[in-house]
Backbone as CSV, one residue per row, in Angstrom:
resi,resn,N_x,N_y,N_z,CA_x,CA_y,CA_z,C_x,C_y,C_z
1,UNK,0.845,-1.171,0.000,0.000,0.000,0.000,0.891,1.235,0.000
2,UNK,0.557,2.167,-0.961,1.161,3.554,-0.784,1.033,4.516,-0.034
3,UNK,1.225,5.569,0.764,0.583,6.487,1.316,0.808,7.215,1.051
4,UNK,-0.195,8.096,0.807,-0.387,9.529,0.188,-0.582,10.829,1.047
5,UNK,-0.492,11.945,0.832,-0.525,12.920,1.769,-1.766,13.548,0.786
6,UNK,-2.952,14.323,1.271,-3.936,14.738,0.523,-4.155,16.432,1.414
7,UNK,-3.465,17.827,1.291,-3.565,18.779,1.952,-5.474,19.064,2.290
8,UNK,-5.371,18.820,3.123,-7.029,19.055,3.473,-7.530,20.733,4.712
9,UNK,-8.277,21.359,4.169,-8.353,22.628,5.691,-8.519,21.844,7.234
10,UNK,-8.124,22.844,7.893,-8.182,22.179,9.364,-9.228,21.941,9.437
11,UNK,-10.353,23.072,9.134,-11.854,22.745,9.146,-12.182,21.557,9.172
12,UNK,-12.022,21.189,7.706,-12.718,19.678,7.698,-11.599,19.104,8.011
13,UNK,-11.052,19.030,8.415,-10.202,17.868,8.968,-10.660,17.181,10.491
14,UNK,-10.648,18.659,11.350,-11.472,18.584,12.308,-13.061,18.078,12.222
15,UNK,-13.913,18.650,10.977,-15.402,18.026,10.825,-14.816,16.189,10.606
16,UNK,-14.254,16.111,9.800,-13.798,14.762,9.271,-13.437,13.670,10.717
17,UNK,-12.301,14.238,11.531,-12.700,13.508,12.577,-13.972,13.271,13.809
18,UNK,-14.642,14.401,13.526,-16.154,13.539,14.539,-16.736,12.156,13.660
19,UNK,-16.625,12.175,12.553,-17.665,11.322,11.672,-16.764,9.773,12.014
20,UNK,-15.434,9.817,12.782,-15.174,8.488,12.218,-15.133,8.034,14.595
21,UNK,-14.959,6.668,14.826,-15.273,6.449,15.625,-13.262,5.640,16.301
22,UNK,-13.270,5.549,17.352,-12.057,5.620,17.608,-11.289,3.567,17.322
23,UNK,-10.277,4.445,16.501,-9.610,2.886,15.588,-9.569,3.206,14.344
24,UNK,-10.632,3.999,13.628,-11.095,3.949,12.588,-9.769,4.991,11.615
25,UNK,-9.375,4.382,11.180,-8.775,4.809,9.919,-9.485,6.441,9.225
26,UNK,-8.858,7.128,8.377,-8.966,8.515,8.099,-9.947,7.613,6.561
27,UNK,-9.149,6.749,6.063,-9.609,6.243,4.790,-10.970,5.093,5.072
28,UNK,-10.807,4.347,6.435,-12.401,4.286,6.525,-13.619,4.699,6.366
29,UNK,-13.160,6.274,7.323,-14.173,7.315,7.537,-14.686,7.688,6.082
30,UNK,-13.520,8.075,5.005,-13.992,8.661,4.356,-14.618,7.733,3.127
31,UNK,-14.043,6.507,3.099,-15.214,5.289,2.510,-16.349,5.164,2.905
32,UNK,-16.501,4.995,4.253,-18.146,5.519,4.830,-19.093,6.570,4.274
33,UNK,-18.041,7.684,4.530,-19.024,9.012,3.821,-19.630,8.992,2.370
34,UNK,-18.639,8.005,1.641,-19.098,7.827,-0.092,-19.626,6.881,-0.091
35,UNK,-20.705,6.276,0.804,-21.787,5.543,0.460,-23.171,6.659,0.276
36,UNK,-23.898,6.060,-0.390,-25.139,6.539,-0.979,-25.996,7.495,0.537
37,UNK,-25.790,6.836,1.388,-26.888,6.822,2.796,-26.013,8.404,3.382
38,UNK,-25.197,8.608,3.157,-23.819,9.574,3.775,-23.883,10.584,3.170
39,UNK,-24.355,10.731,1.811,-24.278,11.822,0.928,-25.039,12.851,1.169
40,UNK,-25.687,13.304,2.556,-26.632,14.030,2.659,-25.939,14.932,3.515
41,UNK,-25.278,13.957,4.396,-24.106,14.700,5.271,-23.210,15.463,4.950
42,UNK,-22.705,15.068,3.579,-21.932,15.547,2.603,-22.300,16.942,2.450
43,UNK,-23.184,16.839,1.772,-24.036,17.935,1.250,-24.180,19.135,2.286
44,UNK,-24.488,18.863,3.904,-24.535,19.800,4.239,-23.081,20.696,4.957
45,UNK,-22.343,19.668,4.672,-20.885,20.177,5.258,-20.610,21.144,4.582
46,UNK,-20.864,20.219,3.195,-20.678,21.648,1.759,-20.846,22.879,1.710
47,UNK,-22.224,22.946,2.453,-23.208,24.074,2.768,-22.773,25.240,3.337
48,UNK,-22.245,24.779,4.614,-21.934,25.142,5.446,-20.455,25.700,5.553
49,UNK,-19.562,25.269,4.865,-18.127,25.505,4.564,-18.029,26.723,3.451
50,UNK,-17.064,27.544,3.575,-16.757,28.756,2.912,-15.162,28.849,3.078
């Protein structure tokens, strides 16, 4: 496996860690979020971010 560095804002970095639960991988979390059921959550982070 490779690892990659992906520059992300603190913002969501910080939103990004409430969503995942403790153990859980950064690349779990964010496989979780790109299921169909998650995309709403998505949406309002979007919203909400400037």
């Amino acid at each position: 496996m490779t690892v990659t560095t992906i520059p992300i804002s603190r913002k969501f970095h910080d939103w990004l860690k409430t969503k995942g639960m403790k153990g859980e991988s950064y690349e779990e979390v964010i496989k979780k979020l790109l299921r169909p059921e998650a995309q709403q959550e998505l949406e309002e982070y979007q919203g909400t971010s400037s």
